[in-house]
FILO-93146 format. One record per atom (N, C-alpha, C, O, CB): x, y, z; residue in three letters. Coordinates in steps of 0.1 Angstrom, whole numbers, plus 2048, in hexadecimal, padded with zeros to 3 digits. Glycine has a CB too. Layout:
BEGIN
XYZAla...
This chain:
BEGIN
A78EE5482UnkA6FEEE489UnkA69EE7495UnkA62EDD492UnkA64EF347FUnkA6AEEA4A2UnkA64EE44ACUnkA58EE84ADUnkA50EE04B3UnkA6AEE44B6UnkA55EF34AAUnkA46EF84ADUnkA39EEE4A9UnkA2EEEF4ADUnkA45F064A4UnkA3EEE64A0UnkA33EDB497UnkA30ED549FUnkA39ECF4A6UnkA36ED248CUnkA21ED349FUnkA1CECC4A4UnkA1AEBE49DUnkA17EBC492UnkA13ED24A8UnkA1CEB74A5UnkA1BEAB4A1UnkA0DE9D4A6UnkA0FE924A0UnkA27EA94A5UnkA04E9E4ADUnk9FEE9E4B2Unk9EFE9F4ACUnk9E8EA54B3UnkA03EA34B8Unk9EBE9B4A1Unk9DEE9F49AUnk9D2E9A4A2Unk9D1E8E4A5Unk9DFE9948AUnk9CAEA24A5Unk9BEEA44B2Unk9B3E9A4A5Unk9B4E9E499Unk9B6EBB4B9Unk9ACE924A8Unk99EE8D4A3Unk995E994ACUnk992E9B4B8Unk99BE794A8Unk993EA049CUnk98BEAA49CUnk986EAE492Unk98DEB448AUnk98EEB24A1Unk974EAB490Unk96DEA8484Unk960EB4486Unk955EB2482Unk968E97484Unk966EC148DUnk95EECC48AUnk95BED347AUnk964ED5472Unk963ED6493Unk94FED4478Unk94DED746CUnk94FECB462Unk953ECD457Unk953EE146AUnk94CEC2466Unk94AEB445EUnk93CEB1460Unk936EB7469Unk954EA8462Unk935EA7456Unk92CEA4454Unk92FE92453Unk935E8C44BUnk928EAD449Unk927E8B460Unk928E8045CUnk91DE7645CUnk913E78464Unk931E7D462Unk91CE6A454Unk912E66458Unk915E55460Unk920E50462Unk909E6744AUnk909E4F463Unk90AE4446AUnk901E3846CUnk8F8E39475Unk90BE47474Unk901E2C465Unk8F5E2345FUnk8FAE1B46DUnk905E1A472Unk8F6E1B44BUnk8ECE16471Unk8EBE1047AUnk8E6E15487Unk8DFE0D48CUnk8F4E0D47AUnk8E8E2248EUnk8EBE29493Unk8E6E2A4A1Unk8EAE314ABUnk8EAE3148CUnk8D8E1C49FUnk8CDE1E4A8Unk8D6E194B1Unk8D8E234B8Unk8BFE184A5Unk8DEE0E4B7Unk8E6E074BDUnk8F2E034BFUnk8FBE094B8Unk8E3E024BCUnk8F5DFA4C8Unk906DF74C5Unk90FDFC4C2Unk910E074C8Unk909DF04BEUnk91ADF84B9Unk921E014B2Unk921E0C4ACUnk92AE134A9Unk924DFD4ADUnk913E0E4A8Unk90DE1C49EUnk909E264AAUnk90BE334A8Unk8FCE18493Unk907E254ADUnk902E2A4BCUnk90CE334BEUnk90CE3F4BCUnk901E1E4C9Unk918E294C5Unk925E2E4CCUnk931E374C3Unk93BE3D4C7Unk92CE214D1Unk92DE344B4Unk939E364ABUnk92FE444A6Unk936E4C4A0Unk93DE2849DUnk922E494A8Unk91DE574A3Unk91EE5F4B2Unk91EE6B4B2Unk90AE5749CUnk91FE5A4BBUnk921E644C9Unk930E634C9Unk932E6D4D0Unk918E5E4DAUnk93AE5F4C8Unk948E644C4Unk94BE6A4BBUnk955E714BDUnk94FE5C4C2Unk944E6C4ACUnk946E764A4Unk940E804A7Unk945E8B4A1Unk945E7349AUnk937E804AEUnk92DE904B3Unk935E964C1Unk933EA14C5Unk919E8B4BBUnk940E8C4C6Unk944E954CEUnk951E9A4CBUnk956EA24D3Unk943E914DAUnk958E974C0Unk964E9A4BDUnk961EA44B0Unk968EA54A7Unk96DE8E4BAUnk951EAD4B3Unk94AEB74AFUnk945EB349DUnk943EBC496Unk955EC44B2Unk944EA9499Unk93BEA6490Unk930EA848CUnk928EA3495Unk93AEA048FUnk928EAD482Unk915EAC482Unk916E9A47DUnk91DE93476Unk908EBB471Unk90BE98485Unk90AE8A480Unk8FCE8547DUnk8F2E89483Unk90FE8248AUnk8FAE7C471Unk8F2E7C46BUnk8EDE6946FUnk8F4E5F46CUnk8F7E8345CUnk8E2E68477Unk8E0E5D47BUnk8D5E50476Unk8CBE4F47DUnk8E0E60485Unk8D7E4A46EUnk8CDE3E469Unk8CAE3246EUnk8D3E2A46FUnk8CFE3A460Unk8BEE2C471Unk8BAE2247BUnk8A8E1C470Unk8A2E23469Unk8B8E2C48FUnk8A6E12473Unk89CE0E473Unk893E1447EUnk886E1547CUnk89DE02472Unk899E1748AUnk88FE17495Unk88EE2849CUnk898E2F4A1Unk894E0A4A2Unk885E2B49BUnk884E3B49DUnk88BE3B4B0Unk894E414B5Unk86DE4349AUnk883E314B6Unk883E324C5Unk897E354C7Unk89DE3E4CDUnk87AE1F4CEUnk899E2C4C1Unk8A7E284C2Unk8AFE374C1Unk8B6E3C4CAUnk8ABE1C4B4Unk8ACE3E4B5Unk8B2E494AEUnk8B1E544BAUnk8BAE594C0Unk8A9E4D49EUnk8A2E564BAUnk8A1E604C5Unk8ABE604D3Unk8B2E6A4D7Unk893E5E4C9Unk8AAE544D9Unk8B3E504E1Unk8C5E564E5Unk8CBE5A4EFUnk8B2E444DCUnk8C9E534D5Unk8D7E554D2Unk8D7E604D0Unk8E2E654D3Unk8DEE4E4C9Unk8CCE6D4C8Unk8D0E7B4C6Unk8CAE844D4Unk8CAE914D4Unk8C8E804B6Unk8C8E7F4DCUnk8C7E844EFUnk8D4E834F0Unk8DBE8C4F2Unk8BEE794FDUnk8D9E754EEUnk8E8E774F3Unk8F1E7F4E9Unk8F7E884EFUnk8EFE694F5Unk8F4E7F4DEUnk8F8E8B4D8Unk8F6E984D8Unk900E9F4D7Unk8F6E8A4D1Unk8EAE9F4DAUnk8E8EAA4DEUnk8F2EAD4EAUnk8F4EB94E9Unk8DAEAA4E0Unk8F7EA94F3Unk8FDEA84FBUnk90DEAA4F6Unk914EAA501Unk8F9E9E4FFUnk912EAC4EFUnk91EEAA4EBUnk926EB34E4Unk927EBA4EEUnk91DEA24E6Unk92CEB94DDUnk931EC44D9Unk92BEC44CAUnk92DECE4C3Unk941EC54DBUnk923EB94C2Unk920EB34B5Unk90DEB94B1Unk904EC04B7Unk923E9E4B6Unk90DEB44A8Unk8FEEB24A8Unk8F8EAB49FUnk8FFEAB495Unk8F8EBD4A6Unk8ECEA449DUnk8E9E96496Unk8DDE9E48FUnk8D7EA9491Unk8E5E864A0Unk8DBE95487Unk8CAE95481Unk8C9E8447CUnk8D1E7D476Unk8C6EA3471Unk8BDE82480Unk8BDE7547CUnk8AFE6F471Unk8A5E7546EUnk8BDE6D48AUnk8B3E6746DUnk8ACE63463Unk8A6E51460Unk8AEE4945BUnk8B6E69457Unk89AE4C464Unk896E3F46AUnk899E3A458Unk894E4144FUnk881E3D474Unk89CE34455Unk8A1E2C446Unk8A5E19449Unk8AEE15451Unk8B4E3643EUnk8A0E16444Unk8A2E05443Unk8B1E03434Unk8AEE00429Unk88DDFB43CUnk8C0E05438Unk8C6E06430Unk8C5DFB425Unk8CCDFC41BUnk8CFE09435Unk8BDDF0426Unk8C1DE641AUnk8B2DEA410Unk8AFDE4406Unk8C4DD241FUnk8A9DF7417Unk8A1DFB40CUnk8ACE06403Unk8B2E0F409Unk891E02412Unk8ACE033F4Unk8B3E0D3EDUnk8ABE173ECUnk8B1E223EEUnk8B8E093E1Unk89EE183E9Unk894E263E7Unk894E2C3F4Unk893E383F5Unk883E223E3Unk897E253FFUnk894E2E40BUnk8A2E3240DUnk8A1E3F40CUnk88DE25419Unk8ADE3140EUnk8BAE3540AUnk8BAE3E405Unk8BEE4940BUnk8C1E2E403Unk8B6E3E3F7Unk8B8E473E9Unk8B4E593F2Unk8BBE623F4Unk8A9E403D9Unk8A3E553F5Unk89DE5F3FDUnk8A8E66405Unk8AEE70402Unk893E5A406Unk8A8E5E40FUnk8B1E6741CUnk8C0E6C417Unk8C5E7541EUnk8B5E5B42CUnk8C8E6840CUnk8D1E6F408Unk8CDE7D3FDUnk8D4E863F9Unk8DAE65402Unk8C1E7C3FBUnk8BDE883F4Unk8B9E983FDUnk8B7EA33F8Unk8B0E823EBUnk8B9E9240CUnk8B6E98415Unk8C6E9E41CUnk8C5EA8424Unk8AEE8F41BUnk8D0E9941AUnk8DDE9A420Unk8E6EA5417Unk8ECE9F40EUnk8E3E8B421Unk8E8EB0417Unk8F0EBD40DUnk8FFEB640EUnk906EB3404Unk8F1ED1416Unk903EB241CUnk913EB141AUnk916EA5421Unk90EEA2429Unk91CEBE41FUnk921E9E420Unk927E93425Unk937E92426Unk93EE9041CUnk921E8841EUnk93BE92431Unk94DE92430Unk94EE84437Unk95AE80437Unk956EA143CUnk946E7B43DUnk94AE71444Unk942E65440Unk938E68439Unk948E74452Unk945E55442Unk938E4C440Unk93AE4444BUnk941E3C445Unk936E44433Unk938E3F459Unk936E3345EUnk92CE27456Unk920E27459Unk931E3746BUnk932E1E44DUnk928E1544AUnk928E0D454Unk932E06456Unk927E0F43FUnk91BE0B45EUnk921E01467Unk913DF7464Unk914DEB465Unk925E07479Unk907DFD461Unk8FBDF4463Unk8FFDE445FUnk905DE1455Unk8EDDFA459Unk8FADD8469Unk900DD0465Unk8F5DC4471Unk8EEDC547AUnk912DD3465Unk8FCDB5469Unk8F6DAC475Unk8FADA2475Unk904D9F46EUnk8E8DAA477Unk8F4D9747CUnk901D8947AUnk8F3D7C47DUnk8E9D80483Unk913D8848CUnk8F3D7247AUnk8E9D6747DUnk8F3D5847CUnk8F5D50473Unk8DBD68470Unk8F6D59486Unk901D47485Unk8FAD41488Unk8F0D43490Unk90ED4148FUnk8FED3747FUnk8F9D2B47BUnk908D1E476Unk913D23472Unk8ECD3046EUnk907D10476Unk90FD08470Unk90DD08460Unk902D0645AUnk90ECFB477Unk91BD0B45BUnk91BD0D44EUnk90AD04440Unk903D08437Unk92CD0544DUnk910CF644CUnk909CEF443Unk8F9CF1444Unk8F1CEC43CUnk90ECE0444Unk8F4CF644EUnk8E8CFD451Unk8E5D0844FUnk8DED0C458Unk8E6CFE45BUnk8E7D12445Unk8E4D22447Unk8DDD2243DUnk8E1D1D433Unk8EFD2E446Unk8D5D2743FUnk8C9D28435Unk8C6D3042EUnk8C8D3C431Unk8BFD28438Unk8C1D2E423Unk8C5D39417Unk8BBD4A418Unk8BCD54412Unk8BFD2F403Unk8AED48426Unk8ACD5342CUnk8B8D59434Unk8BAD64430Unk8A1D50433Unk8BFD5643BUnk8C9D5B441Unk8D5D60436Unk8D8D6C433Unk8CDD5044CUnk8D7D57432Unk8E0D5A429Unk8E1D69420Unk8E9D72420Unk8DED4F420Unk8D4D67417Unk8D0D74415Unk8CDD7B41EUnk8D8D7F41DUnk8C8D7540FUnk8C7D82428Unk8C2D89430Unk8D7D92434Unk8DCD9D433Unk8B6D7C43EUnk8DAD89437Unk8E6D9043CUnk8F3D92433Unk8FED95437Unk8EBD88447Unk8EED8E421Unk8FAD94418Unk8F1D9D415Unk8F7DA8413Unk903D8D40AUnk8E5D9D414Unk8DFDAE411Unk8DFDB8419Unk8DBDC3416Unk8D2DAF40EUnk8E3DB3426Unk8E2DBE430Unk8F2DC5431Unk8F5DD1431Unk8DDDB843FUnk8FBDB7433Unk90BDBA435Unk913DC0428Unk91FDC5429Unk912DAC439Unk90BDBF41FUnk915DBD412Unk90DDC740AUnk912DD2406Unk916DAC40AUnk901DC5407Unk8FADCB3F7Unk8F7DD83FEUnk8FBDE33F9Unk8EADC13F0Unk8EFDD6409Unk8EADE4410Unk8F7DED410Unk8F5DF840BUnk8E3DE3420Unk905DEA415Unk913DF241AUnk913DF4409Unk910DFF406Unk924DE6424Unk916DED400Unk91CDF33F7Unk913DFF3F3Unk918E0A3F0Unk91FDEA3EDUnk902DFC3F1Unk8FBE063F0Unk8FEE123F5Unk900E1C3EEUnk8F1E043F4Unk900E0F406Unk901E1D40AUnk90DE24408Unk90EE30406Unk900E1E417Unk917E19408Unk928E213FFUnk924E283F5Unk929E333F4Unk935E153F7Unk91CE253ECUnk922E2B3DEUnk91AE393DDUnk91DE433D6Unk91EE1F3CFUnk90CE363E8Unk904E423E4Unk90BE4C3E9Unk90FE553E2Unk8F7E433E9Unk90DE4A3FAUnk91AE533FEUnk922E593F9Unk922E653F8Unk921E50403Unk92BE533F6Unk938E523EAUnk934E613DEUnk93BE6B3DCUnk938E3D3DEUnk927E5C3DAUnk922E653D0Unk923E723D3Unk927E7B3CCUnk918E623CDUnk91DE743E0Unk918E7E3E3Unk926E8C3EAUnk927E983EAUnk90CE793EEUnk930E7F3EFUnk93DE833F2Unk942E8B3EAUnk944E973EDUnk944E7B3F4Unk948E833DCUnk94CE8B3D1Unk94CE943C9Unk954E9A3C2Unk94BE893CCUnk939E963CBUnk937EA43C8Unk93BEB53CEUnk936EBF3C9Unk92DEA23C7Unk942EB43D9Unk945EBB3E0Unk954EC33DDUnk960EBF3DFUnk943EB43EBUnk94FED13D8Unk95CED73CFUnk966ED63D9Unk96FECF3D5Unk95CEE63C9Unk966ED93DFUnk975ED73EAUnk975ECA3F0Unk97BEC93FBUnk975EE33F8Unk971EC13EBUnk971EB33F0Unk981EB13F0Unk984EAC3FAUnk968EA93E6Unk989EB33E8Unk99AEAC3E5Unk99DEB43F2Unk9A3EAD3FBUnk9A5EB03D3Unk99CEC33F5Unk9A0ECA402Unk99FEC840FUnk9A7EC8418Unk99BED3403Unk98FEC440DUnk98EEBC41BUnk990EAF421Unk992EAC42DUnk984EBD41EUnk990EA8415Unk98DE97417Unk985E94419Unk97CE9D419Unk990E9041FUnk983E8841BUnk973E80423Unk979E74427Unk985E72424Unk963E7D419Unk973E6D42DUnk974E61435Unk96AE57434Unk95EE5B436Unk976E64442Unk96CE49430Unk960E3E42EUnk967E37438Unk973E35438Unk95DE3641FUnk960E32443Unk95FE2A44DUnk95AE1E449Unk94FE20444Unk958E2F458Unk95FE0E449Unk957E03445Unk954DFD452Unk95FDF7455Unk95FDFA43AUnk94BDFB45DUnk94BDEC466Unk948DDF464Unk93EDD9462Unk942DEC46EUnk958DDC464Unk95CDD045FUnk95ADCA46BUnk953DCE474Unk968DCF458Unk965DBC46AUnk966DB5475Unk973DAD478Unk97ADAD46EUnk95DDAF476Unk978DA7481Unk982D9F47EUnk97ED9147AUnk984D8647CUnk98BD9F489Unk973D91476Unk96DD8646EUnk96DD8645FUnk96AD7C458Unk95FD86472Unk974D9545AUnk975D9A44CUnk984D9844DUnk988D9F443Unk96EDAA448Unk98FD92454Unk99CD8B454Unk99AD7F457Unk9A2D79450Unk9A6D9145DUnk995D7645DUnk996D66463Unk987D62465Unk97DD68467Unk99ED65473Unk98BD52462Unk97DD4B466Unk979D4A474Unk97ED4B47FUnk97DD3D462Unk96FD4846FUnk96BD43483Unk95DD3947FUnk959D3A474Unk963D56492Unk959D33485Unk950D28486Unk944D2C489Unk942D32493Unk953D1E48FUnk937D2947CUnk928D2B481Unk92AD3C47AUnk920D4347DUnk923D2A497Unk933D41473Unk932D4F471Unk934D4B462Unk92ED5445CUnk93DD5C479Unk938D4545AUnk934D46449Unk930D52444Unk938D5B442Unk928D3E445Unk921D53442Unk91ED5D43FUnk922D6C43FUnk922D75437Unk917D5A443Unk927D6A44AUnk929D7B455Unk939D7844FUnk93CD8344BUnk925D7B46EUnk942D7244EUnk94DD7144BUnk94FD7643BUnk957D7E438Unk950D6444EUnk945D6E432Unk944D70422Unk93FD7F422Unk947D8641BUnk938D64419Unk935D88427Unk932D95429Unk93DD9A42DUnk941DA3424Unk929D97432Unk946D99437Unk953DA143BUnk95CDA4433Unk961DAE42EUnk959D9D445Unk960D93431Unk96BD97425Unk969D9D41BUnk973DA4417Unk971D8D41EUnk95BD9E412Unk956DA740AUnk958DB440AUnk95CDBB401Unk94DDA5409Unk954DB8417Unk956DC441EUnk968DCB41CUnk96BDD4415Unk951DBF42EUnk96FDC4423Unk97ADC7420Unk97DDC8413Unk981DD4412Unk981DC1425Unk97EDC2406Unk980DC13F7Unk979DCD3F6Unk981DD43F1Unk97ADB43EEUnk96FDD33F9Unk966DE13F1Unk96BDE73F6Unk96DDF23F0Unk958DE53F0Unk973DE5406Unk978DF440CUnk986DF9406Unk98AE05408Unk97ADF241EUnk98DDEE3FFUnk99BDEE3F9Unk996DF33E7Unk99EDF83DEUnk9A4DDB3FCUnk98CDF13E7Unk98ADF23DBUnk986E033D8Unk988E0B3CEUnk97EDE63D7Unk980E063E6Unk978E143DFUnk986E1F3E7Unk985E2B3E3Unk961E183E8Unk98EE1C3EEUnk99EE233F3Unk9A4E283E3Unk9A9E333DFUnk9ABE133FBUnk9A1E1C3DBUnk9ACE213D1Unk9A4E283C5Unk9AAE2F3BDUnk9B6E143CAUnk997E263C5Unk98BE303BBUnk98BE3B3C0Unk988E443B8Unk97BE2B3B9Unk98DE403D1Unk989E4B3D8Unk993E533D6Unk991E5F3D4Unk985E493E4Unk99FE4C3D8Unk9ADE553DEUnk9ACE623D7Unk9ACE6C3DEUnk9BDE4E3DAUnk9AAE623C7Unk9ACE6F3C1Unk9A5E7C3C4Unk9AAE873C3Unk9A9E6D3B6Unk995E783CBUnk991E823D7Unk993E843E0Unk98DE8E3E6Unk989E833DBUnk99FE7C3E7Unk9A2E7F3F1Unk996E7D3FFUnk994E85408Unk9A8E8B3EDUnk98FE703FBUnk987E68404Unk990E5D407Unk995E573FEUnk97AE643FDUnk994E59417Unk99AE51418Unk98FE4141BUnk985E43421Unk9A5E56422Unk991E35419Unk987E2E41CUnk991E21422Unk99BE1C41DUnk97CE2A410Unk98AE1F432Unk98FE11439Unk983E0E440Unk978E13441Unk99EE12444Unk98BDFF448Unk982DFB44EUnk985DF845DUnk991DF745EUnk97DDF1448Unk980DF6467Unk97EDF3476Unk979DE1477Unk96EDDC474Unk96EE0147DUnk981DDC47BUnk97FDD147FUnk981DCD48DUnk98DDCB490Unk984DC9477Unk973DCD498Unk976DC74A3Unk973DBB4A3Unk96FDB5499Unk971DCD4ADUnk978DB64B2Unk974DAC4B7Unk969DA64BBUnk962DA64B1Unk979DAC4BCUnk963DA24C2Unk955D9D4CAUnk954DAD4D1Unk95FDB34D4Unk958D8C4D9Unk948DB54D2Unk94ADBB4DEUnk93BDBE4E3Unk931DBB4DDUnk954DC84DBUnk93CDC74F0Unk92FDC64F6Unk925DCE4EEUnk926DDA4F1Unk930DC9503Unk91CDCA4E6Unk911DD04E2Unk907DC54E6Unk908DBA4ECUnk912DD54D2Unk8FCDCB4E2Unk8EFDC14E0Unk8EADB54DDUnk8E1DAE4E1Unk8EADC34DCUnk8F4DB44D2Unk8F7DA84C7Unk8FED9D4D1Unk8FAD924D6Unk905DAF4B8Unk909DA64D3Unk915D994D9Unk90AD934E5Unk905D874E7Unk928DA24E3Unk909D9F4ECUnk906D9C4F7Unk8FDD8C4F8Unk900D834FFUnk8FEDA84FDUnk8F4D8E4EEUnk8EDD864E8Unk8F4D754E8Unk8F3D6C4EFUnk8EAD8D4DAUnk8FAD774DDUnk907D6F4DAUnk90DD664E7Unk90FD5A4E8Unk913D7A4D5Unk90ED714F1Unk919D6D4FAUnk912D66509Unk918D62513Unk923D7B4FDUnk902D66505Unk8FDD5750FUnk8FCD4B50FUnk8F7D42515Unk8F4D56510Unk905D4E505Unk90CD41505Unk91BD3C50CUnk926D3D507Unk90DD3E4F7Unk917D38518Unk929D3351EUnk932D2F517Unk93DD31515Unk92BD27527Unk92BD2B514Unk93BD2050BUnk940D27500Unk94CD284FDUnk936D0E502Unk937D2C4F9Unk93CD344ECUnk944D3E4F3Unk950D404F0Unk92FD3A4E2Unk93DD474FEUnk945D534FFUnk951D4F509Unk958D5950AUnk93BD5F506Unk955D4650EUnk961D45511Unk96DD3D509Unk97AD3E50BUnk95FD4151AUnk963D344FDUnk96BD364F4Unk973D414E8Unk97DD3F4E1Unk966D304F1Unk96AD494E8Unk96AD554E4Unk978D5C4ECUnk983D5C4E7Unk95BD5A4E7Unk975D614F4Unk97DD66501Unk98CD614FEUnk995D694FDUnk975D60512Unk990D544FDUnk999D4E4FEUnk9A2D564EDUnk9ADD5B4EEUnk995D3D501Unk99DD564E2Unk9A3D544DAUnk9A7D664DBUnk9AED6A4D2Unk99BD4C4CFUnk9A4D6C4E1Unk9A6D7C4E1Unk9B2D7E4F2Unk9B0D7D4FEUnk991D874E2Unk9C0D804E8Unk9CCD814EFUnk9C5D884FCUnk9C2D81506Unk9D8D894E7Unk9C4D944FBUnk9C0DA1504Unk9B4D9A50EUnk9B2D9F519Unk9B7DB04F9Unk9AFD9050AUnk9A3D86517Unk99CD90517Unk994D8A51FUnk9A7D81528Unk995D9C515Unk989D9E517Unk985DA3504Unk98CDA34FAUnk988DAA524Unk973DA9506Unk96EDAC4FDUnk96EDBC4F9Unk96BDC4503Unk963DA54FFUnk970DC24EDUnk970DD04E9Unk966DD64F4Unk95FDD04FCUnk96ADD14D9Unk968DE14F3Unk95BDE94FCUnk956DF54EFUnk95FDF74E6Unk962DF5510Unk94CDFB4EEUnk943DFC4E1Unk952E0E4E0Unk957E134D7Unk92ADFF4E5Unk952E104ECUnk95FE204E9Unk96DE1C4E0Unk974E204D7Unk968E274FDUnk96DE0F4E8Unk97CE0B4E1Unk979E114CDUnk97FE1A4C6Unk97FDF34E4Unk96CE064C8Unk969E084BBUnk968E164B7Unk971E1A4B0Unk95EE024B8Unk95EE1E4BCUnk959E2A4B9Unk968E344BCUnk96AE3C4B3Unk94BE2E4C4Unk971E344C6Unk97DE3A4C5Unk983E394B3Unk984E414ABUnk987E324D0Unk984E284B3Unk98FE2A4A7Unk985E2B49AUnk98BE27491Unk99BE1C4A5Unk97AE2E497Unk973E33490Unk975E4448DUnk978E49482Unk968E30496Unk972E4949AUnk977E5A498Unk982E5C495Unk984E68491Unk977E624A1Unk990E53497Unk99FE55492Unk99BE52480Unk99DE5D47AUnk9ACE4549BUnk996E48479Unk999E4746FUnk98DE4F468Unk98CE4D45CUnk99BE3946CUnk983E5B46EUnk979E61468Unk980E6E465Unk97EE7645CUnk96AE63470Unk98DE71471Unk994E81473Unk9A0E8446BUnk9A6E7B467Unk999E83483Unk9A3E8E469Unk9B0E96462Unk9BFE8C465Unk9C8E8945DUnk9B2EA746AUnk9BBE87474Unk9C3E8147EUnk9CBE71478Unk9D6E6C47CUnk9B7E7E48BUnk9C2E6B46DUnk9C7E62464Unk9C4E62457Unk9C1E57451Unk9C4E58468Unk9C7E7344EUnk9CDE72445Unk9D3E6B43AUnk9CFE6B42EUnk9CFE74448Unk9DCE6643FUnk9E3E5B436Unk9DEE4E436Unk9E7E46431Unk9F1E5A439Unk9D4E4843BUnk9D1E3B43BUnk9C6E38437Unk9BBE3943DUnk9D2E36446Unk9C8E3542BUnk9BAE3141FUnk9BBE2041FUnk9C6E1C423Unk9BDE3840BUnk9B2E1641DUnk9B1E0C417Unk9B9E0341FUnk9C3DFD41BUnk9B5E0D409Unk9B6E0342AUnk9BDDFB438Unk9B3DF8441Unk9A9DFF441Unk9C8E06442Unk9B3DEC449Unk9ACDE9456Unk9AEDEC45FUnk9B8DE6462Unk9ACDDF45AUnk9ABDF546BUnk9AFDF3477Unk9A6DE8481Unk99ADE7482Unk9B0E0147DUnk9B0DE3485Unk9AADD7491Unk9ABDDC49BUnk9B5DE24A0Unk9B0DC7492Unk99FDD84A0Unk99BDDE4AFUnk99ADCC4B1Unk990DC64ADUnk989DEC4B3Unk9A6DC34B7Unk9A3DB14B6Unk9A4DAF4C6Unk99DDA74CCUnk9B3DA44ACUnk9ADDB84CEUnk9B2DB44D9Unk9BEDA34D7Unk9C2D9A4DEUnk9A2DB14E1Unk9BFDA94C7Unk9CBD994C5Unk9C3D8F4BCUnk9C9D864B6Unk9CFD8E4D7Unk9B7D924BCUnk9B2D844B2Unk9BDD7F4ACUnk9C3D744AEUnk9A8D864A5Unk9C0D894A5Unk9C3D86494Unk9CDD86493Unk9D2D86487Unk9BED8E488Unk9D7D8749DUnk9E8D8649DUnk9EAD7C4A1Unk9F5D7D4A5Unk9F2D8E4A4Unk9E4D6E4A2Unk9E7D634A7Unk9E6D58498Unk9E9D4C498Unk9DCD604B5Unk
């Protein structure tokens, strides 16, 4: 039959998604790509200023947000704002952060501060999600989609990232782990691992010469992600459009990780 189309459009009208992080960066960019490939989107931030900000620019778009100010590694404050949410077809977990330091220096404030944010808070927010997913009688009909923001730091070492490395790989293990608990609802779960790219953070990161052209060098492609590149392949693995792909990474590396 030639008439088949073959061609599946990332299109997430009448989906419901949500987005931890959202005030910035990657959270930012990955809830105004799902609002425009017609999503409601559901947005969480510590910082109201931030939120407001990003649902101006959504309003704008074919989508629509509501947002909600939540510190995700509080579980009571979590618990709340999912009692506030009726439906969920999508999850960007992206809220996340990084503090380098040399191995033999990281301090057990840092240390903690960023497996409770990268690790304990994500699983929190996975499972409450997760919960709320399942209950949804036509959940096996429709599907759903768990988004993990990983990194290519959750495949390979890199130096002064420990921490942020032991979080990632974690990350990946729960994202392979909750693929094969989900499948039977027909929730698919992966993860997005970029490279360095321009957010706030990096930017941060990257006043440093030397690092960022060390940096630079080890990424085939020579330059850094741009925050669309991410938020693109976010809405590919949130849409109908990648179906069949549960319990997989996509790298956004520019080559890291093929070397």
């Amino acid at each position: 039959n030639f008439n088949t189309l073959m061609l599946k459009k990332i299109n997430l009208k009448n989906k419901t998604a949500l987005v931890t992080g959202a005030g910035k960066g990657l959270g930012k960019a990955c809830a105004i790509a799902l609002a425009e490939a017609g999503a409601k989107v559901i947005i969480l931030s510590r910082t109201k200023s931030d939120l407001i900000k990003v649902n101006k620019i959504i309003k704008k778009t074919k989508g629509s947000s509501q947002l909600f100010v939540c510190d995700v590694t509080n579980l009571e404050d979590l618990k709340k704002v999912l009692t506030k949410i009726n439906r969920l077809d999508i999850l960007v977990n992206n809220a996340g952060n990084n503090r380098p330091q040399h191995f033999t220096k990281v301090s057990q404030e840092n240390m903690k501060y960023l497996t409770n944010l990268n690790m304990k808070a994500a699983f929190n927010v996975a499972q409450l999600c997760s919960q709320k997913m399942v209950k949804a009688k036509n959940r096996k009909k429709i599907g759903g989609s768990i988004i993990h923001m990983s990194s290519q730091l959750g495949r390979v070492g890199c130096e002064g990232r420990n921490v942020y490395n032991m979080n990632k790989f974690g990350i990946e293990g729960l994202a392979r782990g909750m693929a094969c608990e989900l499948a039977p609802y027909n929730i698919r779960v992966n993860t997005i691992c970029p490279t360095f790219v321009e957010t706030p953070m990096v930017k941060k990161f990257f006043k440093n010469k030397k690092f960022k052209n060390k940096m630079l060098k080890n990424i085939p492609l020579g330059r850094v992600a741009k925050e669309s590149d991410v938020a693109t392949a976010v809405a590919f693995l949130a849409a109908d459009s990648s179906e069949m792909i549960t319990g997989t990474s996509l790298l956004v590396d520019g080559g890291w990780t093929a070397q």
